[in-house]
GUTOR-704260 format. One record per residue: residue number from 1; residue in three letters; x, y, z of N, C-alpha, C in turn. Coordinates in Angstrom, 3 decimals. Layout:
BEGIN
{pt NUM,ALA,{X,Y,Z},{X,Y,Z},{X,Y,Z}}
...
END
This chain:
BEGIN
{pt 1,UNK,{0.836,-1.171,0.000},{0.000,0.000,0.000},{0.889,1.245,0.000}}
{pt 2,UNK,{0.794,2.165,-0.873},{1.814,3.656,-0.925},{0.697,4.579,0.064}}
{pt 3,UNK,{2.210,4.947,0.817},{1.684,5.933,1.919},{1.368,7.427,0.958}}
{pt 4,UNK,{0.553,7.723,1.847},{0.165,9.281,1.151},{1.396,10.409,2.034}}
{pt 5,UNK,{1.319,11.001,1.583},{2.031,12.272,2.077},{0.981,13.682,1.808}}
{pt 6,UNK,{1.037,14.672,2.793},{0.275,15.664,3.291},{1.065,16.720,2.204}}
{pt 7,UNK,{0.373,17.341,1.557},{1.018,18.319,0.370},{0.342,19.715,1.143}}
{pt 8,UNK,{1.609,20.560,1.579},{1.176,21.912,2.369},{1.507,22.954,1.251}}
{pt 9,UNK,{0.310,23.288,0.600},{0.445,24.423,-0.070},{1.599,25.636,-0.020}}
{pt 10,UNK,{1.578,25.971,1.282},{2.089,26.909,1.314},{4.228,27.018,0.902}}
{pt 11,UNK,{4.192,25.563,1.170},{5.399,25.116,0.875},{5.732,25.026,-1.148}}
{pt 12,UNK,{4.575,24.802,-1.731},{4.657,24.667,-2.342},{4.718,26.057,-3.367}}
{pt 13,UNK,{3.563,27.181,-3.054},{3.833,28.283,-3.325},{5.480,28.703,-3.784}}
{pt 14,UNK,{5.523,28.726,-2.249},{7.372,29.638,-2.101},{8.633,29.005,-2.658}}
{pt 15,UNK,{7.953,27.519,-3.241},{9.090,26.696,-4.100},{8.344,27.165,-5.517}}
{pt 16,UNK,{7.341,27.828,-5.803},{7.041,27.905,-7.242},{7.637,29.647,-7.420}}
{pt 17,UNK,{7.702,30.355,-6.258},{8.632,31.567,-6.364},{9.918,31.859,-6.654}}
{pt 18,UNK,{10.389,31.028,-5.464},{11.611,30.728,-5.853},{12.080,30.604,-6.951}}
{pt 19,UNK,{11.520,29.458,-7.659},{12.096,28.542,-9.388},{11.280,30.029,-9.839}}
{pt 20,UNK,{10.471,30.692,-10.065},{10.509,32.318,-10.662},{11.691,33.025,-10.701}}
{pt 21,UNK,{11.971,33.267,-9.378},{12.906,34.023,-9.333},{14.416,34.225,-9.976}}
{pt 22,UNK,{14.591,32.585,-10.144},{15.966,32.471,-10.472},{16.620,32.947,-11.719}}
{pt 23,UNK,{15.456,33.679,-12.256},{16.275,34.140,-13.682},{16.212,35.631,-13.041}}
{pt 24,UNK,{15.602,36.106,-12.249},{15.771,37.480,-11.993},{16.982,38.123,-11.046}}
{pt 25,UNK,{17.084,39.312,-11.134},{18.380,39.828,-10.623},{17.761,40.902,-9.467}}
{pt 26,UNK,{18.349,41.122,-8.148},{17.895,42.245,-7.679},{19.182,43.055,-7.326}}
{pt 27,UNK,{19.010,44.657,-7.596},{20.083,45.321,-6.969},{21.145,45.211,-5.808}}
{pt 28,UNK,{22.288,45.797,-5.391},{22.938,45.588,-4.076},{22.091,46.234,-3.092}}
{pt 29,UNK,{21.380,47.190,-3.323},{20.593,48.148,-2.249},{19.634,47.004,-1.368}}
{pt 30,UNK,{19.053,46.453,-2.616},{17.831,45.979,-2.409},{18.108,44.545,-1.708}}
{pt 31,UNK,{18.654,43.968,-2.174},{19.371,42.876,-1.762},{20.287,42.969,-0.449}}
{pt 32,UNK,{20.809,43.909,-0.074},{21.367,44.397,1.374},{19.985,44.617,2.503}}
{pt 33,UNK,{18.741,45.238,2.216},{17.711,45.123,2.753},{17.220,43.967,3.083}}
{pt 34,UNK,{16.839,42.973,2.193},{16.264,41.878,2.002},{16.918,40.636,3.167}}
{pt 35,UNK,{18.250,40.761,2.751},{19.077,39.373,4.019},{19.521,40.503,5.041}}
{pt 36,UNK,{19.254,41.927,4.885},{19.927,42.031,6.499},{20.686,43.084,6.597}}
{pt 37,UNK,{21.413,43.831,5.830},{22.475,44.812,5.580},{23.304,44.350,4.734}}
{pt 38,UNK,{24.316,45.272,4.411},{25.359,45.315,3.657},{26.341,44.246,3.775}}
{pt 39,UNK,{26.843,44.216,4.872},{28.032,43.161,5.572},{27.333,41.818,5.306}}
{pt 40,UNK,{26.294,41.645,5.900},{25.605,40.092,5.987},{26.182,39.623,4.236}}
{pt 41,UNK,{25.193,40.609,3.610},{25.204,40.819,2.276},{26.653,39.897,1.361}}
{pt 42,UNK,{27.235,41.131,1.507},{29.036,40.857,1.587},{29.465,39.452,1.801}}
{pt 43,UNK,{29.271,39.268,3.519},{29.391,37.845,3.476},{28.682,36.916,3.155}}
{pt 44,UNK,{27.278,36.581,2.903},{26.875,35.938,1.762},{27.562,35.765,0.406}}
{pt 45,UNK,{27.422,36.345,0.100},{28.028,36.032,-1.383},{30.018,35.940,-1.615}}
{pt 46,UNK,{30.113,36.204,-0.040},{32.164,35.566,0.044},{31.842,34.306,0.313}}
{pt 47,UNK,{30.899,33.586,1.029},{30.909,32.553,1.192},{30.140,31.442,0.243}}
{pt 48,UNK,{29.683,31.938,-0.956},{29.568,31.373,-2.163},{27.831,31.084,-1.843}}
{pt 49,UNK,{26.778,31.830,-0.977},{25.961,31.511,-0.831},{24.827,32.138,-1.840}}
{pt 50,UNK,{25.338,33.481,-2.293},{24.045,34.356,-3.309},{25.352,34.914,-4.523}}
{pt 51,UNK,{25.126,34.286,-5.936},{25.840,34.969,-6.634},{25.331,36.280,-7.051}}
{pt 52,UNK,{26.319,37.201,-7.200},{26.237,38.549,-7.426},{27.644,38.855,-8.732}}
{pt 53,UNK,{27.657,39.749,-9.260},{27.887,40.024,-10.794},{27.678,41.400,-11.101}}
{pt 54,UNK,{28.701,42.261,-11.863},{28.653,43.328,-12.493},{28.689,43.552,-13.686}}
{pt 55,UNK,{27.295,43.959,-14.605},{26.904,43.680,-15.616},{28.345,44.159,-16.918}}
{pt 56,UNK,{28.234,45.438,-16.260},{29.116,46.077,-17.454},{30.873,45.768,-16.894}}
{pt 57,UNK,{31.131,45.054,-16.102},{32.683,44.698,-15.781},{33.674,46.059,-14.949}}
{pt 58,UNK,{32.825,47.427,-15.143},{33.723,48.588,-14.731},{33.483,48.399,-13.159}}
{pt 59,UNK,{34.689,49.209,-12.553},{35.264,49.056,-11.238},{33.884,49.692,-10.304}}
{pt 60,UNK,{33.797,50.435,-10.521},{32.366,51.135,-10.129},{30.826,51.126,-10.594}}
{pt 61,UNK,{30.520,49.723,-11.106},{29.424,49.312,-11.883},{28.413,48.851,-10.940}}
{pt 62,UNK,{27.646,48.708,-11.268},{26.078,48.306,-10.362},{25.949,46.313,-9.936}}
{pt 63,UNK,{25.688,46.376,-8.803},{26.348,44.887,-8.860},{24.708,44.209,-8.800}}
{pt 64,UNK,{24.776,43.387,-9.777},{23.018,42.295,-9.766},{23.405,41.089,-8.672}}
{pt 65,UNK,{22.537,40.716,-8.037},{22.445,40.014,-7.065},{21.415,38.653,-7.876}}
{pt 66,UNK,{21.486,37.252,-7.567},{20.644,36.092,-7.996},{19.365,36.688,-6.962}}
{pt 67,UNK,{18.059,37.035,-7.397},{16.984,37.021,-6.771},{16.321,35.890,-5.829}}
{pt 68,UNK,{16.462,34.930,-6.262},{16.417,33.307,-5.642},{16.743,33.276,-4.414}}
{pt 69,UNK,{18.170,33.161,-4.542},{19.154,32.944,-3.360},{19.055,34.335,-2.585}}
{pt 70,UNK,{19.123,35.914,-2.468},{18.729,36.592,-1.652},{17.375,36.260,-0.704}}
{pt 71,UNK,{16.667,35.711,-2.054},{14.830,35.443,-0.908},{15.474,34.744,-0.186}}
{pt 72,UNK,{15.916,33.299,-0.496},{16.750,32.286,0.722},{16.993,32.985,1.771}}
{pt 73,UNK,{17.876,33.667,1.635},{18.496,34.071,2.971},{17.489,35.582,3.645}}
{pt 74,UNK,{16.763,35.894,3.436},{15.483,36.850,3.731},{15.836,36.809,5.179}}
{pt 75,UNK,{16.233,38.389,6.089},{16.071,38.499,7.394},{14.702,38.012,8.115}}
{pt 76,UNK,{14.636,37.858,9.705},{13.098,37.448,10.045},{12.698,38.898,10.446}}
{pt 77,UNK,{11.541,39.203,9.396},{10.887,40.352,9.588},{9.374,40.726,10.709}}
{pt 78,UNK,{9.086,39.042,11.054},{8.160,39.368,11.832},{8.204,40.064,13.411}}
{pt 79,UNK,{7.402,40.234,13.656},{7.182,40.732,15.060},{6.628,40.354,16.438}}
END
């Protein structure tokens, strides 16, 4: 007899966001908000956890962040 398993929507949602997200890019601003500040930020992505990338290669260029992997790491905003 195959056991059933309990399918929780809500789990399922934020895995159908996620796989959205992954082609999208969000700013450093925005992405420093999102997990927490700047530093967190920083170290995220030294420790190979959110890739980030500068479109045009110049020293002072705008850095895109993986949208995906920032939600991942999302500070706890509740209260």
């Amino acid at each position: 007899m195959a056991r059933m398993t309990a399918v929780n929507p809500k789990e399922i949602l934020l895995e159908n966001i996620l796989l959205f997200m992954e082609d999208q890019k969000f700013g450093k601003e925005l992405s420093a908000r999102i997990v927490g500040g700047e530093k967190k930020l920083e170290n995220l992505i030294a420790a190979g956890k959110i890739d980030a990338d500068k479109r045009n290669g110049s020293a002072n260029g705008k850095w895109f962040c993986n949208a995906a992997q920032v939600l991942r790491h999302c500070r706890n905003m509740r209260k």
